[in-house]
C-alpha positions in Angstrom: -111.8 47.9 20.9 -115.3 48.6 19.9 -117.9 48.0 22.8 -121.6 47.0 21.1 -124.4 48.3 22.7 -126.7 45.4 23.8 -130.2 47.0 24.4 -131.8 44.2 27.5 -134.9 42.2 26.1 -133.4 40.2 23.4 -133.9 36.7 23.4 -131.4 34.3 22.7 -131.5 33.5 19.4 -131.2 36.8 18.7 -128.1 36.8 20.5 -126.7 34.0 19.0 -127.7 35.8 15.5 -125.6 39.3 17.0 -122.3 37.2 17.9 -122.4 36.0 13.8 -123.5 39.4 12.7 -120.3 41.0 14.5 -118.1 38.6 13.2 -119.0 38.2 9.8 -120.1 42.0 9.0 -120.2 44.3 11.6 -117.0 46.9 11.3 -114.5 44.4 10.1 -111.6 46.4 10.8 -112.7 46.9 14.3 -111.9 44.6 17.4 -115.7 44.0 19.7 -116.6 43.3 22.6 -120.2 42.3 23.6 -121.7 41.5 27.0 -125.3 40.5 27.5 -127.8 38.7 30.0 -130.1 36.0 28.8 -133.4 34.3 29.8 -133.5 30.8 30.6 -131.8 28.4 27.7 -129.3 25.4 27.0 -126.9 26.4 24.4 -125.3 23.6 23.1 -122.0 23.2 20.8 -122.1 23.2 17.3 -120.8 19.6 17.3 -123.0 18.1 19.8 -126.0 15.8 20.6 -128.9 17.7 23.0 -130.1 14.9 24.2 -126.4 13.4 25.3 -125.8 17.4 27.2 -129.8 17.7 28.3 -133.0 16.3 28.5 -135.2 18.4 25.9 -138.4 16.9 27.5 -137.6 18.6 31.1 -136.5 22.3 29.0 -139.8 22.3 27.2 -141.6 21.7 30.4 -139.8 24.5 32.2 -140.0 26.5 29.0 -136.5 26.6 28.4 -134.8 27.1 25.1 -132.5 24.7 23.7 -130.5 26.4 21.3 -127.3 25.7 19.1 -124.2 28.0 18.9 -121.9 28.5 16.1 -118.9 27.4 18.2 -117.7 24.0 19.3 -117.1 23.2 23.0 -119.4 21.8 25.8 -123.2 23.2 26.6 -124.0 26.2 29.1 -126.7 27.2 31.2 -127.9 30.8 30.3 -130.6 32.5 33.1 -131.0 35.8 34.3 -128.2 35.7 36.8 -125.2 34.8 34.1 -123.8 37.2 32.1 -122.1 36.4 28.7 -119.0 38.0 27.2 -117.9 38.0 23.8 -114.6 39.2 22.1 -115.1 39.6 18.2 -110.8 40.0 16.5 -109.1 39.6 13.5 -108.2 36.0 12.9 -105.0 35.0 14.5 -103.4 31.6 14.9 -101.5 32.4 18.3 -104.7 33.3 19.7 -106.7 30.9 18.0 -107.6 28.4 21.5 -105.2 30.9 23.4 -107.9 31.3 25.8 -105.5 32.5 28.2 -105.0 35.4 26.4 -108.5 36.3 26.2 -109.1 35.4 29.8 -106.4 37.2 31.4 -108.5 40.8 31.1 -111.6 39.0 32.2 -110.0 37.9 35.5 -108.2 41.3 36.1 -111.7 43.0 36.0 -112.9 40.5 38.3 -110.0 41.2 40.7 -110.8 44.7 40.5 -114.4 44.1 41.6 -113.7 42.3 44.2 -113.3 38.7 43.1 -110.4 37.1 43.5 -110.5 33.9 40.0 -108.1 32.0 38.4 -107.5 30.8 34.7 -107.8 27.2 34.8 -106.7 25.5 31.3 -107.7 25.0 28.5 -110.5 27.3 28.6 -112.5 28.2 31.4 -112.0 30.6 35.1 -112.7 29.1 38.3 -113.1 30.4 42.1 -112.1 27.8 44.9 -112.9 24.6 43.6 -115.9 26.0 41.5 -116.3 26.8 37.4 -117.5 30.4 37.1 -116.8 30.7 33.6 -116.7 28.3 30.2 -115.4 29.7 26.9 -115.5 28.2 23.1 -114.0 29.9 19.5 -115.1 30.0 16.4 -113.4 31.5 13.6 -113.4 31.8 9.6 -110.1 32.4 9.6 -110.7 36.1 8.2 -112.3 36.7 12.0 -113.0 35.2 15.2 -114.9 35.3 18.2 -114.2 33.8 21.7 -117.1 34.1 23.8 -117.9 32.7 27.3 -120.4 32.6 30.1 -120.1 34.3 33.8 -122.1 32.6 36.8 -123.0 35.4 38.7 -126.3 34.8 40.4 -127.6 31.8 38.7 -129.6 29.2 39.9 -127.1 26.6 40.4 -130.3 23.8 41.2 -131.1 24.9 37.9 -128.3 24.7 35.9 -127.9 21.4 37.4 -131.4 20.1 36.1 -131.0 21.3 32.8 -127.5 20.3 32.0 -128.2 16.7 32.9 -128.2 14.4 30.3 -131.7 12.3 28.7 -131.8 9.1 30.7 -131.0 6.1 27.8 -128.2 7.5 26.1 -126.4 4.5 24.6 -123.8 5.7 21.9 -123.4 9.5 20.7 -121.0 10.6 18.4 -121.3 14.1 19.6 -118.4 16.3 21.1 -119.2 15.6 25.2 -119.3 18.8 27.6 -116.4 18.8 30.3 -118.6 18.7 33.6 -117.0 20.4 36.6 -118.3 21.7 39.8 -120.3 25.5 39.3 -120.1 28.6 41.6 -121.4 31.8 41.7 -118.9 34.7 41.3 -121.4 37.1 43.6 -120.7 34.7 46.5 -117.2 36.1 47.0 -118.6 39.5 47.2 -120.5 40.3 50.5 -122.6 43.1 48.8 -123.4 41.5 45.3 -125.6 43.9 43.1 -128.2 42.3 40.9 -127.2 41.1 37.9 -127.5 43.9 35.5 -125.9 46.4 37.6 -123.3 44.1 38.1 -123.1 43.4 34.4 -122.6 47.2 33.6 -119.6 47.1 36.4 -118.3 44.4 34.7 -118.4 45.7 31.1 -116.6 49.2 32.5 -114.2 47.3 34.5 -113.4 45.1 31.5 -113.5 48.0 29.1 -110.7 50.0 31.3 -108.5 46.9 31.4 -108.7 46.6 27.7 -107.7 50.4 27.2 -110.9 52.0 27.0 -113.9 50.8 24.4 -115.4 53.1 22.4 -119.3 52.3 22.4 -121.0 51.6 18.8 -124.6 51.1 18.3 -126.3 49.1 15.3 -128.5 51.0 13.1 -132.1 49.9 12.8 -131.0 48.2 9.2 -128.0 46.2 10.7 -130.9 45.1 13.5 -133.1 43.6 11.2 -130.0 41.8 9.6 -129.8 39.7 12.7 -133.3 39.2 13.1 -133.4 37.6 9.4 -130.1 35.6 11.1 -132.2 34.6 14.3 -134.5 32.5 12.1 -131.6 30.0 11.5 -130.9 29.8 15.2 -134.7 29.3 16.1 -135.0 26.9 13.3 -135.4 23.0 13.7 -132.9 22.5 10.9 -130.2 24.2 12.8 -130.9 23.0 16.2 -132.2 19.5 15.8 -130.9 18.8 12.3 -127.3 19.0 12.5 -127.2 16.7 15.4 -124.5 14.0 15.0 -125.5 10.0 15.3 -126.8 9.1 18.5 -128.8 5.7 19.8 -131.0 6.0 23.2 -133.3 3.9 24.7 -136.5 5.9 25.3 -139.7 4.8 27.0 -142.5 6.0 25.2 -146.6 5.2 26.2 -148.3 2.7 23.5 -151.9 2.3 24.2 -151.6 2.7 27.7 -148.5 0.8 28.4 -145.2 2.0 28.5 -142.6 0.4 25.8 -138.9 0.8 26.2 -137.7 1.5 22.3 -134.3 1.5 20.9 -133.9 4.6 18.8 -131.0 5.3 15.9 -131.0 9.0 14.9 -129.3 10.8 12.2 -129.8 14.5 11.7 -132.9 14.5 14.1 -134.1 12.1 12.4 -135.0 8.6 13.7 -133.6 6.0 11.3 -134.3 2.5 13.1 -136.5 1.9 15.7 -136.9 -0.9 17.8 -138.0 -3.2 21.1 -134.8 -2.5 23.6 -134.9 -5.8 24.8 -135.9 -7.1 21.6 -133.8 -5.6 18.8 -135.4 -7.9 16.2 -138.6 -6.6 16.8 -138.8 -3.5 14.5 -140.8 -0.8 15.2 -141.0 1.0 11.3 -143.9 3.5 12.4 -141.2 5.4 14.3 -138.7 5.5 11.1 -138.7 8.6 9.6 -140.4 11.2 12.2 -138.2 13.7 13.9 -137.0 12.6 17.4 -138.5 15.4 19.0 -142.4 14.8 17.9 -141.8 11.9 20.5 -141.1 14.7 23.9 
């Protein structure tokens, strides 16, 4: 196992861009393992609808990023008090939604930290009655990568506001997140660092239970291979265009008075448009522009 040096600063796209980097170039004979910190962002699923996981409207007030991740599964809260983990392996079918298997070192460097967690099927590790940690896969079945998220010190108020769902949401044909109560795994400690120290206690910890990671840093040319890969990830086409159906009643201000519309949008696009308590009265200026002009 390979551990990637993650210099702090990135944002997340870049991120994003580093995870596909590892698994579709970087040292393809090599087993990875990535952990980072992120600023504020809502990473959702490759499979799913933002406005049915978030409300864009409330991220872009807060000046939070909405992102979309290669992998499937349900969205996640990133701030500066979650760390995320990532293991990059050869393609495997009987680890391939094993997530025990990936899990069972993460909770054994937890334990010997000082936090007592648990793996609680089919994917994610909980303390008490509280989700510390969600995970998702992708692979292209030459590699793979299972990568999850650990609530350390994040804002839980937070995470709350900006995993709740767009008010309106009628029909979405996007993969739903699993919502379970959060916790913080600092609260079990009674002397938590701050994140980053923690995050380098957890990456050694981790690194011993795996049998020692040897460290390997990206050249400067590799670096700007992900930034040309970032583009995609900040890109409109990526986030916004490979949304699945959905229809939401929205309430939008029409010369001074507020109109509650019927939307159906394809791709990010809106595709019929109409009164919601008058579905025969069209609205055809709306067809055609990209539902997030209207935030």
């Amino acid at each position: 196992m390979r551990l990637v040096d993650v210099p702090p600063g990135a944002d997340p796209a870049v991120h994003l861009a580093l995870e596909e980097f590892c698994v579709k170039i970087l040292a393809p004979d090599s087993d990875l393992l990535l952990v980072y910190v992120n600023p504020p962002a809502v990473i959702v699923g490759r499979h799913q609808v933002p406005p049915a996981e978030t409300d864009p409207g409330f991220l872009q007030s807060k000046g939070i990023d909405l992102l979309r991740r290669l992998s499937g599964g349900g969205a996640v809260f990133h701030d500066r008090g979650n760390i995320n983990f990532a293991f990059v392996t050869g393609y495997d079918r009987r680890t391939f939604h094993n997530y025990r298997h990936f899990l069972s070192p993460v909770i054994e460097a937890l334990r010997c930290l000082g936090i007592e967690a648990r793996f609680t099927p089919p994917n994610a590790v909980f303390i008490g009655g509280g989700k510390i940690s969600g995970n998702a896969q992708f692979s292209d079945m030459r590699r793979m990568i299972t990568h999850g998220t650990l609530l350390y010190r994040t804002d839980l108020a937070a995470l709350q506001n900006a995993l709740r769902p767009a008010a309106g949401m009628i029909e979405s044909r996007g993969v739903p997140s699993a919502r379970s109560p959060v916790a913080n795994a600092g609260e079990n400690l009674s002397d938590a660092p701050e994140t980053n120290h923690f995050r380098d206690r957890f990456s050694s910890a981790l690194a011993a239970v795996l049998g020692g990671c040897r460290p390997l840093a990206l050249a400067d040319d590799q670096w700007r291979q992900v930034a040309c890969m970032a583009r995609r990830y900040r890109s409109w086409q990526w986030t916004w265009g490979r949304s699945p159906t959905f229809v939401q009643d929205v309430v939008l201000s029409r010369k001074g008075a507020e109109t509650r519309v019927r939307l159906s949008v394809e791709g990010g696009i809106i595709v019929r448009a109409a009164h919601a308590d008058r579905p025969a009265h069209r609205l055809p200026g709306l067809v055609g522009r990209r539902y997030d002009d209207l935030l």
